[in-house]
C-alpha positions as CSV (number, residue, x, y, z in Angstrom):
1,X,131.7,106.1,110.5
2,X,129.2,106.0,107.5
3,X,129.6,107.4,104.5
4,X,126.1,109.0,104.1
5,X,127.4,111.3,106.3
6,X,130.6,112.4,104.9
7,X,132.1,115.9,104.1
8,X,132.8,116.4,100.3
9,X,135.5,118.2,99.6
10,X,135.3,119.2,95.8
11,X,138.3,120.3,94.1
12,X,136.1,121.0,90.9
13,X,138.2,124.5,89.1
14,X,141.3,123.7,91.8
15,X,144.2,124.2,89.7
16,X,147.0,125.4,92.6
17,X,147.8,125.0,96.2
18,X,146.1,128.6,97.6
19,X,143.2,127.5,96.0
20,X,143.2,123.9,97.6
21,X,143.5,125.0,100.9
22,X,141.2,127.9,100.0
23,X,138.4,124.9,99.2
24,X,139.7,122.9,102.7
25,X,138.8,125.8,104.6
26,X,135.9,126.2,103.3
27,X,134.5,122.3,103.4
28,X,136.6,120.7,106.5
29,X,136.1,121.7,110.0
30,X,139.7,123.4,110.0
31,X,140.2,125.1,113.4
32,X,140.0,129.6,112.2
33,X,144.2,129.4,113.1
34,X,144.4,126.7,110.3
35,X,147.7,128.3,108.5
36,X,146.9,127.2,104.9
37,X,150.1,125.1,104.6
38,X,150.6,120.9,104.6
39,X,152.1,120.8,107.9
40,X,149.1,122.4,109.5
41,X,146.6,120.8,107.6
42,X,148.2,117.0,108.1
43,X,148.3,118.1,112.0
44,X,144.1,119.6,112.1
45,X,143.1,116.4,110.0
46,X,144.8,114.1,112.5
47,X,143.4,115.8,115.9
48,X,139.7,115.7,114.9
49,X,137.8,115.4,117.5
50,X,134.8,112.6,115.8
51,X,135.2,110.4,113.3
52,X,135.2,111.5,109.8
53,X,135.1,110.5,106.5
54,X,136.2,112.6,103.6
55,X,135.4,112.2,100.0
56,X,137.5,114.0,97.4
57,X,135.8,114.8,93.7
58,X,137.3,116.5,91.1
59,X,140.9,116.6,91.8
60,X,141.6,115.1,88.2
61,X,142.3,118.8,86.9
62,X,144.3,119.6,89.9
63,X,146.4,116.2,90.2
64,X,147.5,117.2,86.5
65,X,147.7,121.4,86.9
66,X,149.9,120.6,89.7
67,X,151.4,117.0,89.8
68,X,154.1,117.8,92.6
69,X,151.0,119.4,94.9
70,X,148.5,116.6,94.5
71,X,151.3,114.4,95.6
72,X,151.7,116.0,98.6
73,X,148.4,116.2,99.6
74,X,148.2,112.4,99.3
75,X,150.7,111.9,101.2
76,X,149.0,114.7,104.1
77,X,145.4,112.8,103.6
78,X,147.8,109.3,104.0
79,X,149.6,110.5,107.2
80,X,146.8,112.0,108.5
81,X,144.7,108.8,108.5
82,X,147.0,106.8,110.1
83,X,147.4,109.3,112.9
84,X,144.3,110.0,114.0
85,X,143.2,109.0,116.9
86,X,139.3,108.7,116.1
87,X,138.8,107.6,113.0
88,X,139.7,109.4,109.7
89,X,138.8,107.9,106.1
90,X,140.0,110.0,102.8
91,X,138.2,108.7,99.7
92,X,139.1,109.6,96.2
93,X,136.0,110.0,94.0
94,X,136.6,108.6,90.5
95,X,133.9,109.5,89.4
96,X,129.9,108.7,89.6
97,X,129.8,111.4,93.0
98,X,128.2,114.5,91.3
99,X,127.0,116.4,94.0
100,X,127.3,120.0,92.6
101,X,123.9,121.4,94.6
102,X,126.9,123.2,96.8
103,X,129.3,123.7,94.4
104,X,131.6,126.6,95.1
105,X,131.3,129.7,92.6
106,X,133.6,130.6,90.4
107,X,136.1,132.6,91.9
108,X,135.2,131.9,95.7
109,X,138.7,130.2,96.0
110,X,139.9,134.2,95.8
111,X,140.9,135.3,99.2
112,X,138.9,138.1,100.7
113,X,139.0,141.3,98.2
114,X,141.2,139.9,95.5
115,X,137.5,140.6,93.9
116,X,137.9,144.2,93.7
117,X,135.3,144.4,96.3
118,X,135.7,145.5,99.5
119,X,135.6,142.1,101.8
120,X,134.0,142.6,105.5
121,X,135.7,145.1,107.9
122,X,137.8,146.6,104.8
């Protein structure tokens, strides 16, 4: 596993649960029946299929917008390590990992047509 080749999963403007697992989706390789709930994300972490390494930034606003959340999303990150069977590394970014060049809009942790605008197939 190297870390050059880790996923970042930025939690930059993540101030609730929907939109954490709004910004998983998005960044992990979640399987499309991924349920959006800590059970099934613990579960998908812990069966990937390669070796991973995952690198966290800008959860500060989200461990303090919701203390009781962040907590439990350690703990998924924690459990899921330790279970999986090919190697899975969760890395909390304190700071100096910047990488914004993908940076999720504002917003895009809406689910499909809570924009106002119609979303595809509506």
């Amino acid at each position: 596993m190297r870390l050059d080749d880790a996923v970042v999963l930025d939690l930059h403007g993540v101030t609730d649960k929907t939109a954490f697992m709004n910004r998983c989706v998005r960044a992990l390789p979640l399987p499309v029946w991924f349920g959006r709930n800590w059970d099934a994300l613990a579960d998908c972490l812990a069966d990937l299929r390669a070796p991973m390494a995952i690198v966290v930034t800008g959860w500060h606003a989200y461990a303090e917008a919701a203390p009781d959340d962040w907590g439990t999303a350690q703990e998924v990150f924690s459990a899921a390590s330790r279970a999986s069977r090919n190697g899975l590394a969760v890395l909390l970014a304190l700071g100096g990992w910047e990488d914004r060049t993908n940076a999720p809009a504002p917003g895009s942790d809406d689910p499909p047509g809570a924009s106002g605008a119609p979303g595809v197939g509506e």
